[in-house]
N, C-alpha and C positions, 0 to 999 in steps of 0.2 A: 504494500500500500504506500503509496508518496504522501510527501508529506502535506501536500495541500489537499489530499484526499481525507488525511487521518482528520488534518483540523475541521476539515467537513462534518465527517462522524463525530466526533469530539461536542461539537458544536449543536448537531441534531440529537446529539445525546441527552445534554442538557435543555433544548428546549422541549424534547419530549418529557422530561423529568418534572419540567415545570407545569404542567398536568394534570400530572401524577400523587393520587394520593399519597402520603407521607408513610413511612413505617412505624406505628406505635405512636404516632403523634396527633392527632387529633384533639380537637379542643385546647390545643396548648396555646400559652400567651405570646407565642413567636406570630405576627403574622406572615412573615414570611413561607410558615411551615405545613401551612396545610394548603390543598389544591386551590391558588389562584384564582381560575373561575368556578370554582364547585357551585356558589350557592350566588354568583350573578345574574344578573338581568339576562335574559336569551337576547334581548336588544342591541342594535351594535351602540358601540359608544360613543362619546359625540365628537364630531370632526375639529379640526383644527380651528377652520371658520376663519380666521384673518392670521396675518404674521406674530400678530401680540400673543393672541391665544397660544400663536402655536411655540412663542418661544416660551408662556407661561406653564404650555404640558411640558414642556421637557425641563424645565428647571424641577416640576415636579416630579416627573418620572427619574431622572436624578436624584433627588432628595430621598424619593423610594429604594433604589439600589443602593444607598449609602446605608440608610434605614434598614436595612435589610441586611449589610452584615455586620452592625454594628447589635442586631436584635438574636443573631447566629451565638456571638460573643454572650448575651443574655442567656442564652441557651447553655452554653458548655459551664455559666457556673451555676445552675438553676433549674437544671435536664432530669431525666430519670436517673443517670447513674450517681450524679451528686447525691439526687435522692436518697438514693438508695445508700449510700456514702454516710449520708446522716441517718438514714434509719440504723446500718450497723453502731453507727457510734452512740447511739442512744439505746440499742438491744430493743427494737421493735419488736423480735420475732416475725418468723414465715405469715404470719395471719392479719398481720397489720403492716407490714411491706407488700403485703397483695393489694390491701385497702387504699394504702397510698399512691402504691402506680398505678391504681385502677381511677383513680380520680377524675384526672383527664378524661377519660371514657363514660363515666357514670357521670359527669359534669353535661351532659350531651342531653340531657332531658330539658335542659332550659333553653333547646335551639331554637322554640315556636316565641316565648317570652323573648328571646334575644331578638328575632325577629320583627316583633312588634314594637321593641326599643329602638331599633333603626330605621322602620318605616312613620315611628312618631316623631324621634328627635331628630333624625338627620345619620348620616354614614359617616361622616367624619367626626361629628362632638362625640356620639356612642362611641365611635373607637381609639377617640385622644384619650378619654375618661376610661375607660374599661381596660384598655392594653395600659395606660400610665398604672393605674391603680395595681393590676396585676402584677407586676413586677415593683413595684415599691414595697409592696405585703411581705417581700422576701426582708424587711430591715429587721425584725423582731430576731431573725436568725443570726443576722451579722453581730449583733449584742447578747447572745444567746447564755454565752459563759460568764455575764459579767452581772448578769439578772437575779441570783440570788436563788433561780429557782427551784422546787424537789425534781427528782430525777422524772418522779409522773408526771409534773405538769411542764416539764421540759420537750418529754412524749407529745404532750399533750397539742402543746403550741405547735411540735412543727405537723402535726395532723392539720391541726387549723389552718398555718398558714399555706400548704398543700393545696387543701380544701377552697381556700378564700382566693388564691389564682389559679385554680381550675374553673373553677364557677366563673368569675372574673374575664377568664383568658378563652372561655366562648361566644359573650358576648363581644367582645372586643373582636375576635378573630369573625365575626357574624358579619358586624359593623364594614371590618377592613376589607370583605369580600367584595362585599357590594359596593362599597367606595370603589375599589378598584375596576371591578365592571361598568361602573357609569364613567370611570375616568380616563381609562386607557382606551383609546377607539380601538376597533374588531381587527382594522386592520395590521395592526403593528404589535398584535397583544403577542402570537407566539416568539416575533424576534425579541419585546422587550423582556417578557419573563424567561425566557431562554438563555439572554445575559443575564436578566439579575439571579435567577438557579446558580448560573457559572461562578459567579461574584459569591455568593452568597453559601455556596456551597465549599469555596475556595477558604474561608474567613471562617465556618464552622470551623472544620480539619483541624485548622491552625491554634484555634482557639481551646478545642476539645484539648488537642496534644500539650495545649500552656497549660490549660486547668490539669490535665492528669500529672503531670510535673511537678505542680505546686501540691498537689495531694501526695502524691508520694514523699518528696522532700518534709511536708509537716504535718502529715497525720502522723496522730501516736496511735501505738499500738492501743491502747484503751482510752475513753472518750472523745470529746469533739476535735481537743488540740486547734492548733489557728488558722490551720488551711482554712476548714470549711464555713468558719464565718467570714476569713476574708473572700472567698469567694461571693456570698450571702451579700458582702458589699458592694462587690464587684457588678455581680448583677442591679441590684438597686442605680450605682452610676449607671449602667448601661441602658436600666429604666427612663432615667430621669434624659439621658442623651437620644435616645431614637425617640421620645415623647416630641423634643423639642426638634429633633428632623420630622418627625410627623404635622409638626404644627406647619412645618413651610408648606407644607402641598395644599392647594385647595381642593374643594369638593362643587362640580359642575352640576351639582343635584341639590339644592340647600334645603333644609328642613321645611316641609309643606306640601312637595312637591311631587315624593313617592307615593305611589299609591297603598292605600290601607290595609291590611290584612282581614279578613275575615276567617271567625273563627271555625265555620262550617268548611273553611278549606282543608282543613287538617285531617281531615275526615276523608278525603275523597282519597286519597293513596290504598285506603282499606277497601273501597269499594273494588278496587281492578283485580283482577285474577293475576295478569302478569304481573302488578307489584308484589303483590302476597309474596307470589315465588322469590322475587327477589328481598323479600324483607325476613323472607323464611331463610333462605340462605345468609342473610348478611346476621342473623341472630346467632343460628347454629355455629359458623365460622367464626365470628369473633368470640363465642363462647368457649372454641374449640382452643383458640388462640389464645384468649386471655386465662386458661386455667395453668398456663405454663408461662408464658411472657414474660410477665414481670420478675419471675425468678433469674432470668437466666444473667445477669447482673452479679442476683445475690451468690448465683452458684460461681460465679467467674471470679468474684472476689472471695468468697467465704469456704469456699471448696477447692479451687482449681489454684488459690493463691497469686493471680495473674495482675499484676500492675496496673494503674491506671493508665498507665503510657500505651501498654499493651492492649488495652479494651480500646485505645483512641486508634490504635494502628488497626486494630479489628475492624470494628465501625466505619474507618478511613476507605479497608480494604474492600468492602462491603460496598458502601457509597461506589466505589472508581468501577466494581465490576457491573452496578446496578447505569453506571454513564452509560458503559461499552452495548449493553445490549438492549437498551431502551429502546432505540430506533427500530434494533430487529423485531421486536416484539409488536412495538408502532402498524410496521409495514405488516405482519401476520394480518393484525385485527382487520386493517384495512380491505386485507385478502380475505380471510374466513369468518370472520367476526369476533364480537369481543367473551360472545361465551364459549365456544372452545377451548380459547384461550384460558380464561377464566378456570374451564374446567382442568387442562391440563393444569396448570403451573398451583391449583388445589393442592390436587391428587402430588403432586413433585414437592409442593413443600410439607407434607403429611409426613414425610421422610427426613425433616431438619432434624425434629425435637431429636429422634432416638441418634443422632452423630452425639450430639451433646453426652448421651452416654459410652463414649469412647475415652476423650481426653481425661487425662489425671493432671494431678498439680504437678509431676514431672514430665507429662507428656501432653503436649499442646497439638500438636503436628495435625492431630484430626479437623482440627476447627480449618484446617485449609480448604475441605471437601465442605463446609458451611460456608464459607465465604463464596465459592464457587456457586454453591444450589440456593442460597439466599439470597446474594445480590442477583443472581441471571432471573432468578424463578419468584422472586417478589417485582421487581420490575417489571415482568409482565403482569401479576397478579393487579398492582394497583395500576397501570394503564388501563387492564380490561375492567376492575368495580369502579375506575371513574367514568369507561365510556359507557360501561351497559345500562347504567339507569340515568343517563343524560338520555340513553335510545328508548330508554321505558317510558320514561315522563315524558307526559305532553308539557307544548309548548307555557300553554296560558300556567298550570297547576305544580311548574318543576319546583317552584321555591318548597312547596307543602312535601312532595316527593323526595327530593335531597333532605329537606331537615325530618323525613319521619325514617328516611333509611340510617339517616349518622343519630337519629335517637336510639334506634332499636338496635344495631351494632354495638352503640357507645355502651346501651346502658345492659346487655347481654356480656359483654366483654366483663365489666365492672363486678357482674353475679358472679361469672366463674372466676376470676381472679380470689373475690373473697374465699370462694369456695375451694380453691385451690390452696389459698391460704392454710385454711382452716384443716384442710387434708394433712399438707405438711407439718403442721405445727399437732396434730395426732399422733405422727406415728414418730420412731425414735430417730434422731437425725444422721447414725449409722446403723447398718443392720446386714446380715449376713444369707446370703439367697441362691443355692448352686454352689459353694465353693468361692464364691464372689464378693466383696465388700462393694454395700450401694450408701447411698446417702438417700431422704426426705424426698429430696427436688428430683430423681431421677422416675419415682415413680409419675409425679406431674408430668413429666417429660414422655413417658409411653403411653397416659393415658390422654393429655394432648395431641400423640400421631393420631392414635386409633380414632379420635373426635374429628380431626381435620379430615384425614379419610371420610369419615361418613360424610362429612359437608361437604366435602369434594365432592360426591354421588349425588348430592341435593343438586348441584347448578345444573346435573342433566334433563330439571325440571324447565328450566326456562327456558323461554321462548322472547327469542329476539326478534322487535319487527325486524324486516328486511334480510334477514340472515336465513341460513338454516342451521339450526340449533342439532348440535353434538349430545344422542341419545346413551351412548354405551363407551365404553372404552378402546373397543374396535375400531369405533367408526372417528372417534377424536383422532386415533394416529394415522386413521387414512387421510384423514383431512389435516394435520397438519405435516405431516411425513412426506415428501416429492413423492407422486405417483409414477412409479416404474411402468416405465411402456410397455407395451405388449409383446411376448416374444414372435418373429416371426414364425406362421404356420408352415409347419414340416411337410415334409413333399410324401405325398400317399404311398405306404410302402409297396415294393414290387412281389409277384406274387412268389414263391419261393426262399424269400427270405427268413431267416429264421431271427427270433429273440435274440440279443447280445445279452 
């Protein structure tokens, strides 16, 4: 491949990413982090109109891309695995480290109320107010060891504050969706989120790898120690900095102007047979996902002994393979549709969780056959459940269709994670099975495949307009497998011949 080819790929990588639903992130206070246009206007956005205008979108559309990795930086100190970082240094337990990184997810019941905050006050004031708030909540943490407080109600706070930017960081992220569909016209929307993906995915990495640094260097072996409040403050700056890049951009849609929501809308996603299927599979799948997900952190640290540095090269490595095959996966849909798709890369990642039970804390090496089957085979997953229910929902009703699928995922996810929780912290955290030493999180980890499998089997329910929908497993690899041509027909044998 030359090199002006790679940077071709390279480039449609990233703008197919920008898409692309996120991994594990949903509802989170980045707005950067979650699909772009998911929950925009189907309308295009509005034109230029004169040279002012248009030099005024692009000083905003600028202001967004700077926004955006400076909100990336919010992330690496304020992410799940920080989370997770403080839930060990305060001894959460399996049962309430499920609860916490389930938050995000179960925060997703309030997308119809967030909804109706952005179509009353406006896209931009809901999401100056809702994203600043959300990341300022992190300050009680940066003060955390100086508070005086009992070790429960140290517990206690950071649930809250978890709690108070997840709730927070969906409406805000509701808010910045729709701001940005009425603000970037239709035309230019995949090259600009293309670049800022690029940018912005560029600035996570880097940021992830400073934050895992600065935890290794100063976590103590027992309690909080000062990384992870400085971090706690870190984010807070980086709150209070992309607030005020947020403030330069305007909003082309001012408060008055959207139309109202009505609550009988909410309702109509229930009525269609095709959604059901799809709301039927997006329950079971993220409930299959969430009964394992949020551990695999705790196991990475608390089992496998593995660095922060090392979880940031994971992730890293993860992200770079999920660039490289985005595009392939793109062009598939384009070709066979997005539920095939959907259904293969199911059934392929039903096979992640059980790698997880390979590596030891002396032996990594397997996680490289995860990076390989998670970055290729999520990449296609979230291309196809972002395009199949943009193909479900009609035009007039998608707003009510998008926010009753990421409710019923969110808040499916958020049960089984409890309930995963709650598994592991039953049973003993080593145990002896075959001649084999296992740990708690390995069983979540088998009975996670065996769940994603069956929800695998669910998507051969749906029915996609304009496609034809993949029934069986057979017929998924003939359609996406190149079909072998036909051999040519053998000349009639002569008579006399005999069997070879």
């Amino acid at each position: 491949m030359s090199p002006a080819a790679l940077r071709r790929h390279v480039l449609s990588s990233f703008a197919s990413l920008a898409t692309a639903v996120p991994l594990f992130r949903p509802g989170s206070s980045l707005p950067g982090s979650s699909a772009p246009l998911l929950g925009a206007p189907p309308a295009d956005g509005p034109g230029p109109g004169s040279t002012r205008a248009t030099g005024r979108l692009r000083r905003t559309m600028g202001a967004s891309v700077v926004e955006g990795m400076f909100a990336e930086v919010f992330t690496a100190c304020a992410g799940a695995t920080v989370l997770t970082a403080w839930a060990i240094a305060l001894k959460l337990g399996p049962f309430l480290v499920g609860v916490m990184t389930a938050l995000p997810f179960f925060a997703q019941f309030v997308q119809f109320p967030a909804a109706w905050l952005t179509s009353t006050f406006g896209h931009r004031r809901v999401a100056l107010t809702a994203v600043c708030l959300s990341r300022l909540v992190m300050f009680p943490l940066a003060v955390l060891p100086w508070l005086g407080l009992s070790f429960s109600a140290q517990q206690q706070l950071l649930l809250a504050v978890a709690c108070a930017s997840a709730l927070l960081g969906v409406v805000g992220n509701n808010a910045w969706v729709a701001w940005m569909g009425e603000l970037v016209p239709r035309s230019v929307r995949g090259r600009f989120f293309g670049r800022r993906t690029a940018l912005t995915t560029l600035a996570g990495t880097l940021a992830s790898l400073t934050a895992g640094l600065l935890m290794d260097r100063l976590r103590k072996p027992e309690g909080v120690g000062l990384g992870l409040p400085l971090l706690a403050l870190g984010a807070c700056v980086m709150g209070v900095v992309t607030t005020l890049l947020m403030a330069t951009q305007h909003d082309p849609a001012p408060p008055g102007t959207t139309p109202r929501l009505e609550l009988k809308g909410a309702l109509v996603p229930l009525k269609d047979a095709t959604a059901r299927r799809v709301l039927g599979y997006q329950m079971a799948w993220n409930a299959a996902v969430g009964v394992s997900a949020p551990f695999f952190a705790l196991h990475s640290l608390q089992n496998l002994k593995m660095t922060f540095v090392i979880m940031a090269l994971h992730a890293a490595a993860v992200a770079g393979v999920r660039i490289l095959t985005a595009p392939l996966w793109g062009k598939m849909i384009d070709k066979v549709g997005a539920q095939p798709v959907l259904m293969a890369c199911s059934l392929g990642i039903s096979t992640i969780p059980v790698l997880w039970l390979l590596p030891s804390a002396g032996t990594l090496w397997p996680l490289l056959f995860d990076v390989l089957l998670a970055g290729s085979l999520w990449s296609g997953h979230g291309l196809a459940i972002f395009a199949l229910p943009l193909t479900v929902a009609p035009r007039k009703g998608r707003p009510f269709y998008l926010a009753a699928f990421a409710t019923a995922g969110g808040l499916a996810y958020a049960a089984a994670a409890a309930v995963g929780g709650a598994i592991a912290a039953a049973l003993p955290q080593q145990f002896m099975l075959g001649g084999h030493e296992w740990v708690n999180l390995h069983v979540l980890f088998v009975l996670s495949s065996v769940a994603r499998l069956g929800a695998g089997l669910l998507a051969a329910r749906i029915s996609e307009p304009g496609a034809q929908p993949v029934r069986s497993v057979a017929e998924m690899a003939a359609r996406l497998l190149p079909r072998l041509r036909p051999a040519p027909a053998l000349a009639p044998a002569r008579s006399g011949d005999g069997e070879g």
